[in-house]
N, CA, C and O atoms as a GROMACS GRO file, in nm:
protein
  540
    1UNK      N    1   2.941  -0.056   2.107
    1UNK     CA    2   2.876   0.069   2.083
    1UNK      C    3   2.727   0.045   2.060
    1UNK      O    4   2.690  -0.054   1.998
    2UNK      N    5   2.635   0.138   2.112
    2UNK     CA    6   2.516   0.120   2.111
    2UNK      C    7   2.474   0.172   1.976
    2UNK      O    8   2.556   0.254   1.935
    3UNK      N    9   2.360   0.149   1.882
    3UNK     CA   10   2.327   0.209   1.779
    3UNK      C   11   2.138   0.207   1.808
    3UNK      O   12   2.093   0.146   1.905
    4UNK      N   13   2.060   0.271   1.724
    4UNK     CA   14   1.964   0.268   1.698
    4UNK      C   15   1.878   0.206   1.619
    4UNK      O   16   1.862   0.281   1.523
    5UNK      N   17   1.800   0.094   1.602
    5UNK     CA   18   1.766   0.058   1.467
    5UNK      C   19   1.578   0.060   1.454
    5UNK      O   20   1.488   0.001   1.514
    6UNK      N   21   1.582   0.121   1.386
    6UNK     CA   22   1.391   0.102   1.331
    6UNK      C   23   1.357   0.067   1.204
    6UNK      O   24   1.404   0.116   1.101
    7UNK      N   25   1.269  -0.024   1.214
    7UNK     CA   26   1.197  -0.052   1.045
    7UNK      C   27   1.049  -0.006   1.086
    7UNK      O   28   0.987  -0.052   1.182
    8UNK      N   29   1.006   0.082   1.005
    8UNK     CA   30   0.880   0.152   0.961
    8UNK      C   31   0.802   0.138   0.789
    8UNK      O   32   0.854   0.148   0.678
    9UNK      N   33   0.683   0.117   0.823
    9UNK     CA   34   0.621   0.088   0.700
    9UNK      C   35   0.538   0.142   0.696
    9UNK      O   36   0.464   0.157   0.793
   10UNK      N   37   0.508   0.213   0.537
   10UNK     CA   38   0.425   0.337   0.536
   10UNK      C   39   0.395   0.305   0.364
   10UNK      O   40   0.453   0.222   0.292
   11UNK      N   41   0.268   0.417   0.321
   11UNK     CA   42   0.240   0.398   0.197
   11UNK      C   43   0.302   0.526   0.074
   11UNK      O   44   0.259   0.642   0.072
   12UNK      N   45   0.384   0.485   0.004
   12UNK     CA   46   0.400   0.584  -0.085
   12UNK      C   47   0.289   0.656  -0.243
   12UNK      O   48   0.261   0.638  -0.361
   13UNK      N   49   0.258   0.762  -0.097
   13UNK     CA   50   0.162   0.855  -0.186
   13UNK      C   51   0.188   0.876  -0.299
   13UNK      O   52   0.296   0.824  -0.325
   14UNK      N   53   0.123   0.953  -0.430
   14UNK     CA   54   0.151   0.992  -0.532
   14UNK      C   55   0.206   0.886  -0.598
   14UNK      O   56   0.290   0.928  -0.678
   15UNK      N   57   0.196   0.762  -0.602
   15UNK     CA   58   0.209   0.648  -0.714
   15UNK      C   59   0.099   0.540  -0.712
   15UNK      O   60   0.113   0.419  -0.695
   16UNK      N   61   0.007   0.596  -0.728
   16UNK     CA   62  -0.124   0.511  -0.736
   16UNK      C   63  -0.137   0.422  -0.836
   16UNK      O   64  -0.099   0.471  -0.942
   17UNK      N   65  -0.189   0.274  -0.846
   17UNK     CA   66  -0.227   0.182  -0.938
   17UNK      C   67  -0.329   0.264  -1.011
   17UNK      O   68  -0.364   0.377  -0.976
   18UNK      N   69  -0.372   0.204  -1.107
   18UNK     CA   70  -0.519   0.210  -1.144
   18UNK      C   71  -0.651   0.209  -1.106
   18UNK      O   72  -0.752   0.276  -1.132
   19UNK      N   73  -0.609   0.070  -1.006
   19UNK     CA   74  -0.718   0.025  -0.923
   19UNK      C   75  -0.732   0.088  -0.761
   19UNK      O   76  -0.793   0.046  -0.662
   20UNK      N   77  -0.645   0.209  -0.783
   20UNK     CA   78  -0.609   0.286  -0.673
   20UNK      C   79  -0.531   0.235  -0.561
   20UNK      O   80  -0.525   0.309  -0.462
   21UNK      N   81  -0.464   0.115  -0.556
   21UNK     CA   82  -0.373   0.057  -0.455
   21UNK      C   83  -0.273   0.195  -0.474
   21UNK      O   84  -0.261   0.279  -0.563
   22UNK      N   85  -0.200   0.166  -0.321
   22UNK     CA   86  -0.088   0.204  -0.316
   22UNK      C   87   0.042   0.139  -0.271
   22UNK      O   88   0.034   0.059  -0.178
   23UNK      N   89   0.194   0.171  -0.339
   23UNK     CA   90   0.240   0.081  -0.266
   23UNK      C   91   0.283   0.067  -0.117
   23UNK      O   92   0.283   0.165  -0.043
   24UNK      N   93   0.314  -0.041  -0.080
   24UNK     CA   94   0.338  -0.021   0.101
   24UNK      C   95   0.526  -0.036   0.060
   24UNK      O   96   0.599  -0.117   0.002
   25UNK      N   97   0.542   0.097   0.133
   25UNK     CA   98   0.713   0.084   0.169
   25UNK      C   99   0.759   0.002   0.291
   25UNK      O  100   0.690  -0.042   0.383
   26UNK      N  101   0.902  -0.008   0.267
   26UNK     CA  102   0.929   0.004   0.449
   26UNK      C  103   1.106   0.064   0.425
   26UNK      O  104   1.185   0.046   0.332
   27UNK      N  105   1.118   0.150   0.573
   27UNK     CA  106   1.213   0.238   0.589
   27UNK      C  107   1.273   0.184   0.660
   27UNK      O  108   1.201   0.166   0.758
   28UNK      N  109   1.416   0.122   0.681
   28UNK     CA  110   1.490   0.127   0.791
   28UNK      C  111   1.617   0.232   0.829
   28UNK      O  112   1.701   0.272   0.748
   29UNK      N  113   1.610   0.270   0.978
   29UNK     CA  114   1.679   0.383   0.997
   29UNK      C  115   1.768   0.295   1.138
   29UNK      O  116   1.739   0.210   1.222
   30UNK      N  117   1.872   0.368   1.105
   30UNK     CA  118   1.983   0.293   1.190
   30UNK      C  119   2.050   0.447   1.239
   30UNK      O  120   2.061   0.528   1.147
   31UNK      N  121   2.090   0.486   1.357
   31UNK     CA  122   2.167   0.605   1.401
   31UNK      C  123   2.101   0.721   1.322
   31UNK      O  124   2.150   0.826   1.281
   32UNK      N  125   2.012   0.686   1.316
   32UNK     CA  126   1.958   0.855   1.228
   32UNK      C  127   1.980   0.853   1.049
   32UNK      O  128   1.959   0.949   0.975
   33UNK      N  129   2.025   0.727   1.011
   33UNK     CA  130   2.078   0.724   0.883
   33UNK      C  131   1.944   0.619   0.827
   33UNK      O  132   1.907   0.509   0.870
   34UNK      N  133   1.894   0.699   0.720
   34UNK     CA  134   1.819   0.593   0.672
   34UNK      C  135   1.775   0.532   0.532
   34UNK      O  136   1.830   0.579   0.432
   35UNK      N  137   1.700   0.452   0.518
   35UNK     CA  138   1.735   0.393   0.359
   35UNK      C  139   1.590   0.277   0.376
   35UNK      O  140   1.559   0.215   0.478
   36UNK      N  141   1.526   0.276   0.253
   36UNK     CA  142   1.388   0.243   0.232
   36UNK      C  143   1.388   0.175   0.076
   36UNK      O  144   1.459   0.200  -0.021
   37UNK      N  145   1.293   0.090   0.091
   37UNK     CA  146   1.252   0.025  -0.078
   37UNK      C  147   1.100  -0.054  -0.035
   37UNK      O  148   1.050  -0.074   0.076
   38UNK      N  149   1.055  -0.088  -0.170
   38UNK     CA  150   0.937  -0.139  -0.160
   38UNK      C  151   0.901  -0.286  -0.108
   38UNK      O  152   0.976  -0.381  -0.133
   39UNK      N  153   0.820  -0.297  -0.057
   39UNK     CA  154   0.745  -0.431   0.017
   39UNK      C  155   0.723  -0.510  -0.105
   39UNK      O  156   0.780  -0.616  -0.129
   40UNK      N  157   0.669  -0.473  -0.152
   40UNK     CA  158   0.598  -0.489  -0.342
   40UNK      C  159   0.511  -0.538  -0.274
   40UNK      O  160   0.526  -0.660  -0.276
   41UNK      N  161   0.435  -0.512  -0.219
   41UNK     CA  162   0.303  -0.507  -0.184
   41UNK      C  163   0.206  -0.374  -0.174
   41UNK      O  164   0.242  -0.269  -0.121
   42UNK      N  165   0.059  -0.399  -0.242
   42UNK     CA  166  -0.012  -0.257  -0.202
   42UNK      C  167  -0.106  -0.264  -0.140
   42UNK      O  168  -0.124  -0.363  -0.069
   43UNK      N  169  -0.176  -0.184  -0.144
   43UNK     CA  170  -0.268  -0.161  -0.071
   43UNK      C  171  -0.393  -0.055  -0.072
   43UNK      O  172  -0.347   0.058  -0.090
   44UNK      N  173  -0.550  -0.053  -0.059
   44UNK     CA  174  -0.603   0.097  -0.050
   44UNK      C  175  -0.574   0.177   0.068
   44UNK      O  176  -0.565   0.155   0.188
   45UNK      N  177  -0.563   0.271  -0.004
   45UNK     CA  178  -0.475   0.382   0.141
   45UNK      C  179  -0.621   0.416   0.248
   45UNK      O  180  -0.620   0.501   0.337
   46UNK      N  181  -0.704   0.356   0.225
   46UNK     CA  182  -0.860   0.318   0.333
   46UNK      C  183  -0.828   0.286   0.412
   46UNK      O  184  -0.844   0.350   0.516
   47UNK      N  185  -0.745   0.132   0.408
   47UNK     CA  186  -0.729   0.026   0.438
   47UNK      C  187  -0.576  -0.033   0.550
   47UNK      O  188  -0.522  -0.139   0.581
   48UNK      N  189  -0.556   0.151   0.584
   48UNK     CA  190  -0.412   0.127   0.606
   48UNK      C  191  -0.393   0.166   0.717
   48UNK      O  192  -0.384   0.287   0.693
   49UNK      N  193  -0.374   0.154   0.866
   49UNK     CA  194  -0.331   0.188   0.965
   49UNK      C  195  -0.216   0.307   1.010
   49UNK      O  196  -0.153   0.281   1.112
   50UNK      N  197  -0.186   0.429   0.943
   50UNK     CA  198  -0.063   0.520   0.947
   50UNK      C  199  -0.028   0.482   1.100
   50UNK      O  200   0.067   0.406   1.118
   51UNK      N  201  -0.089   0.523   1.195
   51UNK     CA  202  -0.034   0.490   1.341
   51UNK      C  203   0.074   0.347   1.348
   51UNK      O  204   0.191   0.340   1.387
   52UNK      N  205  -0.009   0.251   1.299
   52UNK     CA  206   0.044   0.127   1.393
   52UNK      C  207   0.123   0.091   1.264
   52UNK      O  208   0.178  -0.014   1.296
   53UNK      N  209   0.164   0.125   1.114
   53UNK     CA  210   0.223   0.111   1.058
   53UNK      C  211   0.122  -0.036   0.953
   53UNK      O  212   0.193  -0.092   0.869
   54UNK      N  213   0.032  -0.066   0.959
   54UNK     CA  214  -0.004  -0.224   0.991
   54UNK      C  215  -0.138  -0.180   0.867
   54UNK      O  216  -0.161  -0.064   0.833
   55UNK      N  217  -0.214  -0.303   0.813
   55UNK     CA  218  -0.314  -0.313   0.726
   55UNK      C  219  -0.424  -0.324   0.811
   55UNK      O  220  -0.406  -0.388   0.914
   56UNK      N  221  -0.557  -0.264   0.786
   56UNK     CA  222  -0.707  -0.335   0.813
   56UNK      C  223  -0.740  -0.318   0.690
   56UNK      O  224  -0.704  -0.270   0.583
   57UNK      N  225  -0.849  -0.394   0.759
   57UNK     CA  226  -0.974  -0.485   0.676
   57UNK      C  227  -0.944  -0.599   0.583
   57UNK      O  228  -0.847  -0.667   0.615
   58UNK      N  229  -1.002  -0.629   0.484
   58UNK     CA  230  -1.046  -0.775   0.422
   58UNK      C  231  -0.889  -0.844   0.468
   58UNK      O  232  -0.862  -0.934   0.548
   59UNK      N  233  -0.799  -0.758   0.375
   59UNK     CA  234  -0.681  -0.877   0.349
   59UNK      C  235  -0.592  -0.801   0.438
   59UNK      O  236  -0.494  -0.770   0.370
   60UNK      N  237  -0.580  -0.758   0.554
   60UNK     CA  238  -0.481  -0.748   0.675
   60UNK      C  239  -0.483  -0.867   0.711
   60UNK      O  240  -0.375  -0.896   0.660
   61UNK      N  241  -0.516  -0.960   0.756
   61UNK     CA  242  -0.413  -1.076   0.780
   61UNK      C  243  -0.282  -1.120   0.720
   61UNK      O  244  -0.179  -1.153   0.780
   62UNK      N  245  -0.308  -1.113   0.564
   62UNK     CA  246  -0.166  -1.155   0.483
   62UNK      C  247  -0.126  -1.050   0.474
   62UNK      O  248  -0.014  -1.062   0.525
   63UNK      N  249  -0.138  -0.916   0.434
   63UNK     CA  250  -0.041  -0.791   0.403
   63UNK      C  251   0.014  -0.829   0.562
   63UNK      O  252   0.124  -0.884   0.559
   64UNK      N  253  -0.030  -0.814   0.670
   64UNK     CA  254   0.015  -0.798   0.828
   64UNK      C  255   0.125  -0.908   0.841
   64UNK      O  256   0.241  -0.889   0.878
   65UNK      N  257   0.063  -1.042   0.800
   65UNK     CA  258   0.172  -1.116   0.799
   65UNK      C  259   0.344  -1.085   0.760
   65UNK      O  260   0.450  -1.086   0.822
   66UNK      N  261   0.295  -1.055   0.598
   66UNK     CA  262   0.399  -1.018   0.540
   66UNK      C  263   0.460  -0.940   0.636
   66UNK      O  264   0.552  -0.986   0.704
   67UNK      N  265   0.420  -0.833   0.649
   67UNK     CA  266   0.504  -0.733   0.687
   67UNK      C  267   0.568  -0.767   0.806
   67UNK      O  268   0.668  -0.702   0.839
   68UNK      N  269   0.522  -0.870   0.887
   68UNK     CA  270   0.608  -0.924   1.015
   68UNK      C  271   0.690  -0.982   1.015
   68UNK      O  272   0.770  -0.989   1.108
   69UNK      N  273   0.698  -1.057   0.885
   69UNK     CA  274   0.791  -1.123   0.883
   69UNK      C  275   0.935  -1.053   0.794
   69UNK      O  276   1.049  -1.093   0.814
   70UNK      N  277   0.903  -0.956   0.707
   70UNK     CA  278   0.927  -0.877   0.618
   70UNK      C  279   1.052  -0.802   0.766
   70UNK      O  280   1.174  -0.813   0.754
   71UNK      N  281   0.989  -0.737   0.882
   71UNK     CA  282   1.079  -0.662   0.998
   71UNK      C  283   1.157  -0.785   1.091
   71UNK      O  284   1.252  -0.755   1.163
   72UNK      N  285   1.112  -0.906   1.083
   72UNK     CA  286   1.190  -0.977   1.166
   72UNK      C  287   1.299  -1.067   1.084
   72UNK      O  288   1.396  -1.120   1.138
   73UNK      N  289   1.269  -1.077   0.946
   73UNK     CA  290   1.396  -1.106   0.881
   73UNK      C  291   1.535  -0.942   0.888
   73UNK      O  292   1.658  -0.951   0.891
   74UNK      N  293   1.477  -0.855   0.890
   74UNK     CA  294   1.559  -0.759   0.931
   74UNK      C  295   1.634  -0.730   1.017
   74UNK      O  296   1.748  -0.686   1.006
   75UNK      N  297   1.545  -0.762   1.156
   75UNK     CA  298   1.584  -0.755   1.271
   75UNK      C  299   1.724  -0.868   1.236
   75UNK      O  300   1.844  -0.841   1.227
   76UNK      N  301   1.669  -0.973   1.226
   76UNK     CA  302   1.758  -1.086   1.260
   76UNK      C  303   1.922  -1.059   1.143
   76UNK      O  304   2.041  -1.089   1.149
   77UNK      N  305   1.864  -1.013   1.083
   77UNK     CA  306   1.964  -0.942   0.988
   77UNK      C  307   2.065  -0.840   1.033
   77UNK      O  308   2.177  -0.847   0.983
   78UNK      N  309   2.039  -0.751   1.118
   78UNK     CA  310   2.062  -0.663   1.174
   78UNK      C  311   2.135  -0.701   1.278
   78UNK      O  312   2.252  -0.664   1.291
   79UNK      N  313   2.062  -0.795   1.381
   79UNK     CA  314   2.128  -0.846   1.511
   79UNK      C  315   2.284  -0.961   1.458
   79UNK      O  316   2.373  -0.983   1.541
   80UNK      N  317   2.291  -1.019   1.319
   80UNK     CA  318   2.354  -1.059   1.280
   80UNK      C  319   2.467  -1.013   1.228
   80UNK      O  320   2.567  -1.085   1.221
   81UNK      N  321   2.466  -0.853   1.173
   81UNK     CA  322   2.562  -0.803   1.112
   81UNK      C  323   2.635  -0.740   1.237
   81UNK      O  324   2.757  -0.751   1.245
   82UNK      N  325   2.558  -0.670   1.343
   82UNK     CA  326   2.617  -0.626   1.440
   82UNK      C  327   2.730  -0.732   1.494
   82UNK      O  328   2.851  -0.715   1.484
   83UNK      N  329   2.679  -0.820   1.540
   83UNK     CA  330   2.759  -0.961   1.594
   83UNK      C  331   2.882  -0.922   1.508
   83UNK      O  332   2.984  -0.866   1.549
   84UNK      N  333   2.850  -0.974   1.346
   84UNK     CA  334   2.962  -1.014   1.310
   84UNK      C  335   3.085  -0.913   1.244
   84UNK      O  336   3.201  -0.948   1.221
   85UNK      N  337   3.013  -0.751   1.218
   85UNK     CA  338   3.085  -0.661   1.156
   85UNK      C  339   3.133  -0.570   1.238
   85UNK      O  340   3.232  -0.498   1.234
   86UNK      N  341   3.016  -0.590   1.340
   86UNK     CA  342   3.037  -0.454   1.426
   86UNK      C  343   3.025  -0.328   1.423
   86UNK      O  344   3.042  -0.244   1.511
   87UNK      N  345   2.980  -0.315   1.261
   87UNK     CA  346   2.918  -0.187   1.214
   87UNK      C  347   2.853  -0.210   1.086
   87UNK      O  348   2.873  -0.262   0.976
   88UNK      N  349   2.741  -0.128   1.168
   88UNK     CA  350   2.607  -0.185   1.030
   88UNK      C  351   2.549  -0.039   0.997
   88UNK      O  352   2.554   0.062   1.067
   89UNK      N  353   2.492  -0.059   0.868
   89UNK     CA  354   2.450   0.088   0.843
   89UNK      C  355   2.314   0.008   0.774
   89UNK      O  356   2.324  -0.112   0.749
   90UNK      N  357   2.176   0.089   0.743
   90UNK     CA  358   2.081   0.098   0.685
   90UNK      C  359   2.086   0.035   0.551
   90UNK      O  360   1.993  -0.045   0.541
   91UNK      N  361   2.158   0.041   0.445
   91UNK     CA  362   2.222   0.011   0.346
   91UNK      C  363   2.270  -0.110   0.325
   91UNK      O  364   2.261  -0.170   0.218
   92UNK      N  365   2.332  -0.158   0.442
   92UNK     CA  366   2.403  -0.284   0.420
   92UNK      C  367   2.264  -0.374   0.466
   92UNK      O  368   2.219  -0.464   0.396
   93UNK      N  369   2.212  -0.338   0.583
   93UNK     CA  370   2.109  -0.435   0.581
   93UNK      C  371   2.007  -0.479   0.477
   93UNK      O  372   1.970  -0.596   0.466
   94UNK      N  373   1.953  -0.355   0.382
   94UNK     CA  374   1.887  -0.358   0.309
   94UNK      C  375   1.913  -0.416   0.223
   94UNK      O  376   1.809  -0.467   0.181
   95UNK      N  377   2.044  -0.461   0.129
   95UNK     CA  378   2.108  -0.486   0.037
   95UNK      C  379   2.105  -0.657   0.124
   95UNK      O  380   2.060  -0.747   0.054
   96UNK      N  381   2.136  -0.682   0.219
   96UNK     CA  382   2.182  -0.814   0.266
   96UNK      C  383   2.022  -0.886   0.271
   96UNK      O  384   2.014  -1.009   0.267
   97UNK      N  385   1.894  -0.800   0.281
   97UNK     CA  386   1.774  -0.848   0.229
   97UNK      C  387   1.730  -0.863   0.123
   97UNK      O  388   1.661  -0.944   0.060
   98UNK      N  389   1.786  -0.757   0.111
   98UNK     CA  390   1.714  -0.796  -0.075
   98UNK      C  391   1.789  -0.917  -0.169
   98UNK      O  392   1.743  -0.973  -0.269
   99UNK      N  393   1.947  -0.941  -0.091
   99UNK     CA  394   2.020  -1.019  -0.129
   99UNK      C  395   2.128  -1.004  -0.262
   99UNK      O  396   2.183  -1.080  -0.342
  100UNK      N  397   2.125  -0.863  -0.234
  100UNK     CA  398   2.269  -0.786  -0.314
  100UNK      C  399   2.355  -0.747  -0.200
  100UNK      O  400   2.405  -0.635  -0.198
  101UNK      N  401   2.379  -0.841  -0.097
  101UNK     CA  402   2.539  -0.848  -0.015
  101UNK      C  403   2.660  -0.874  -0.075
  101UNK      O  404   2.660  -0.962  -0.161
  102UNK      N  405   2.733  -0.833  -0.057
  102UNK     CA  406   2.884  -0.849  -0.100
  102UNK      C  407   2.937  -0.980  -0.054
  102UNK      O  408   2.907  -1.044   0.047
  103UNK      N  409   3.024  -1.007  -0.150
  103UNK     CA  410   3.066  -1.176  -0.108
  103UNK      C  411   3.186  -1.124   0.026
  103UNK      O  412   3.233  -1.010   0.027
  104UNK      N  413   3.217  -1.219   0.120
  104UNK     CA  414   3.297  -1.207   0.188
  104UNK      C  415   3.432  -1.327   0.218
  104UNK      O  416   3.462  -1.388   0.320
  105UNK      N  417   3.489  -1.327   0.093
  105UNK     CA  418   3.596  -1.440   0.092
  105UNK      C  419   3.724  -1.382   0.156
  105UNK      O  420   3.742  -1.261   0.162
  106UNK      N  421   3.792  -1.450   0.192
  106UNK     CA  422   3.926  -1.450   0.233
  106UNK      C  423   4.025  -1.485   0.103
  106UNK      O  424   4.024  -1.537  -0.008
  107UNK      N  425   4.114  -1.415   0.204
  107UNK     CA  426   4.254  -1.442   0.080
  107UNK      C  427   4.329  -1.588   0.018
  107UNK      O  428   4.406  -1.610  -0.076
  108UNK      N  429   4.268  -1.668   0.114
  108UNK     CA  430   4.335  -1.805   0.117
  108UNK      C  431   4.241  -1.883   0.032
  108UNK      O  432   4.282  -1.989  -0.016
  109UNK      N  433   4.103  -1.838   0.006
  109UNK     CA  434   3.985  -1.894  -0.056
  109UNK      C  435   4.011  -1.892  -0.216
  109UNK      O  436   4.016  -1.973  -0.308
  110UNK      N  437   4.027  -1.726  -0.192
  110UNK     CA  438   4.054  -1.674  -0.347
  110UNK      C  439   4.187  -1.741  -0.431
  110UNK      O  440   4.204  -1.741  -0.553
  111UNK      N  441   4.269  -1.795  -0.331
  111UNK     CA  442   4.380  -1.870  -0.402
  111UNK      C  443   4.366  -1.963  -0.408
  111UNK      O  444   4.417  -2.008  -0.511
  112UNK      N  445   4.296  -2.071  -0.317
  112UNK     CA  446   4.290  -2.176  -0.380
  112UNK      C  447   4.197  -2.186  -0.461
  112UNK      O  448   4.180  -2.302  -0.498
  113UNK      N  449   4.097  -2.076  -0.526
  113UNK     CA  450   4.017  -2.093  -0.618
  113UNK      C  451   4.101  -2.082  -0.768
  113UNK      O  452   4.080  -2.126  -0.881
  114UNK      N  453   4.208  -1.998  -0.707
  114UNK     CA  454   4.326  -1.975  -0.833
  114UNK      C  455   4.393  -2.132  -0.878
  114UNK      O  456   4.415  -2.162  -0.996
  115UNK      N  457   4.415  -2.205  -0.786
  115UNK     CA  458   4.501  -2.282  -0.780
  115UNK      C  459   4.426  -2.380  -0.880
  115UNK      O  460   4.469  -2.390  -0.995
  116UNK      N  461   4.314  -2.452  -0.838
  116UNK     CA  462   4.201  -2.483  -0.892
  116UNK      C  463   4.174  -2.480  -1.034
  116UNK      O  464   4.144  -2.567  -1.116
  117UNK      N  465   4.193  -2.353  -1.038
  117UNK     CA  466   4.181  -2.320  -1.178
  117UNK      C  467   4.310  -2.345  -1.325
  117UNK      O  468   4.302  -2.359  -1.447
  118UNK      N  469   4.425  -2.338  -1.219
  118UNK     CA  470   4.576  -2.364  -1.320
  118UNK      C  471   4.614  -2.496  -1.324
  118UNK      O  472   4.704  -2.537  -1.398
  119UNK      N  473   4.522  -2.594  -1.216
  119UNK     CA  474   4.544  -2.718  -1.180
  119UNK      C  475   4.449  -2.777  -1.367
  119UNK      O  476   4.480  -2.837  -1.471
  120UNK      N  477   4.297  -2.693  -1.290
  120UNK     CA  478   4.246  -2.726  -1.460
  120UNK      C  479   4.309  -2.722  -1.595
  120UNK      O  480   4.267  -2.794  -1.686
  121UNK      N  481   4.414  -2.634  -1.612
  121UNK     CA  482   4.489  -2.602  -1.704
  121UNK      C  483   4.640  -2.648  -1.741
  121UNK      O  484   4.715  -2.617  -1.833
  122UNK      N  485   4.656  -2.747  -1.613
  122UNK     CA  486   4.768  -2.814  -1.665
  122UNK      C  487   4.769  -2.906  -1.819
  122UNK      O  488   4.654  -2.944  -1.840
  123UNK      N  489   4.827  -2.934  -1.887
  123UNK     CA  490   4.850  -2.966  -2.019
  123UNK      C  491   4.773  -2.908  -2.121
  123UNK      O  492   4.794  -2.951  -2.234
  124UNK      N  493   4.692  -2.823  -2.107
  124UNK     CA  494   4.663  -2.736  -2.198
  124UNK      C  495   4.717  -2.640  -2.208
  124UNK      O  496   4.766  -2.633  -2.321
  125UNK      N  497   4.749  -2.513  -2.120
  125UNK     CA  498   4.807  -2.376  -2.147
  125UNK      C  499   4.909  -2.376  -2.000
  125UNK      O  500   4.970  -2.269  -1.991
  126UNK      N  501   4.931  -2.452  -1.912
  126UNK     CA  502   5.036  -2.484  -1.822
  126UNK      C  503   5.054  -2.588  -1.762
  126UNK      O  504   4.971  -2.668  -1.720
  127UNK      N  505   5.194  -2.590  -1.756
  127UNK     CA  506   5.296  -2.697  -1.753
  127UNK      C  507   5.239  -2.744  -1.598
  127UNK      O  508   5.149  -2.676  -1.548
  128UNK      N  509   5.307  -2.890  -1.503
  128UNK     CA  510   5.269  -2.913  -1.422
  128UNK      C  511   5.374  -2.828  -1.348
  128UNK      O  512   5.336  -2.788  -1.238
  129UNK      N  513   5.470  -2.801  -1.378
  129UNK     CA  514   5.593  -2.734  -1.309
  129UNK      C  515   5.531  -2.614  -1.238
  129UNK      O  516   5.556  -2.572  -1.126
  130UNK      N  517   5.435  -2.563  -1.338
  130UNK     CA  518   5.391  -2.413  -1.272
  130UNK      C  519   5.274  -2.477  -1.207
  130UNK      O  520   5.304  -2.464  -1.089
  131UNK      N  521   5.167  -2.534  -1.210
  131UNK     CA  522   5.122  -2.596  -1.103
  131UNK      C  523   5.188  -2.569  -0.946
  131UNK      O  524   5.157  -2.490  -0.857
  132UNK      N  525   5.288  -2.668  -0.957
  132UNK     CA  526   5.371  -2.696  -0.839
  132UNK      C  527   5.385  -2.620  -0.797
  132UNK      O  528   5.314  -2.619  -0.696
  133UNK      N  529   5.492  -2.454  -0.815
  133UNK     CA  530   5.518  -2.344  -0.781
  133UNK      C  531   5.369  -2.296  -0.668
  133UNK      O  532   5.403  -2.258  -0.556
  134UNK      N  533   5.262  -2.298  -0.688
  134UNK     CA  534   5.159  -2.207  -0.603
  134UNK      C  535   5.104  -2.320  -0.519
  134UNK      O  536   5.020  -2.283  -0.437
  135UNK      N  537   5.143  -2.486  -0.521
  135UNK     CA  538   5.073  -2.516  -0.438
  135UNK      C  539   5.169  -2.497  -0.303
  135UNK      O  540   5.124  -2.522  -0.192
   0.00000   0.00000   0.00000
């Protein structure tokens, strides 16, 4: 199945520093569904390209950087979950960047992590007998 995916970066107005930065977001939208958090990077809103999404002047080289690399860890994120889930939403990518993904163990993992654990506990709170039983 074909899907849509865009990452866009833009400045969120109405939360100005002190020093008048603003911060730079970025949005990713997948099928029309979309979901956004901060770069934690700012910026003067002078200084900011709305068209091309992108920084000028002094320090656009590193904000620009960032931010390239900031959409191609996404991408690759994206081209990765497709592969392997086959269905990706805005959300999951975002979370799998920021690195609040969900663990993905199997059933056979989770038991021998059990096993592991009663193996630790033989002669203290179980016998080897029950050991035996789960291996």
């Amino acid at each position: 199945m074909k899907s849509t995916f865009k990452v866009l970066f833009y400045l969120k107005k109405g939360s100005e520093k002190k020093n008048g930065e603003v911060m730079i977001m970025a949005r990713i939208t997948i099928d029309g569904k979309l979901c956004q958090f901060s770069t934690k990077q700012s910026i003067q809103p002078d200084n900011w390209n709305t068209a091309a999404g992108k920084a000028k002047g002094r320090d656009a080289g590193r904000i620009n950087a960032l931010l390239d690399d900031i959409r191609s860890s996404l991408n690759t994120i994206y081209h990765e979950m497709q592969r392997r889930d086959n269905y990706v939403t805005a959300e999951k990518v975002k979370n799998e960047f920021l690195g609040h993904s969900e663990s993905h163990e199997t059933i056979l993992t989770l038991f021998q992590k059990h096993n592991d654990d009663v193996k630790q506990l033989v002669g203290i709170s179980k016998t080897i007998a029950t050991y035996r039983k789960y291996e």
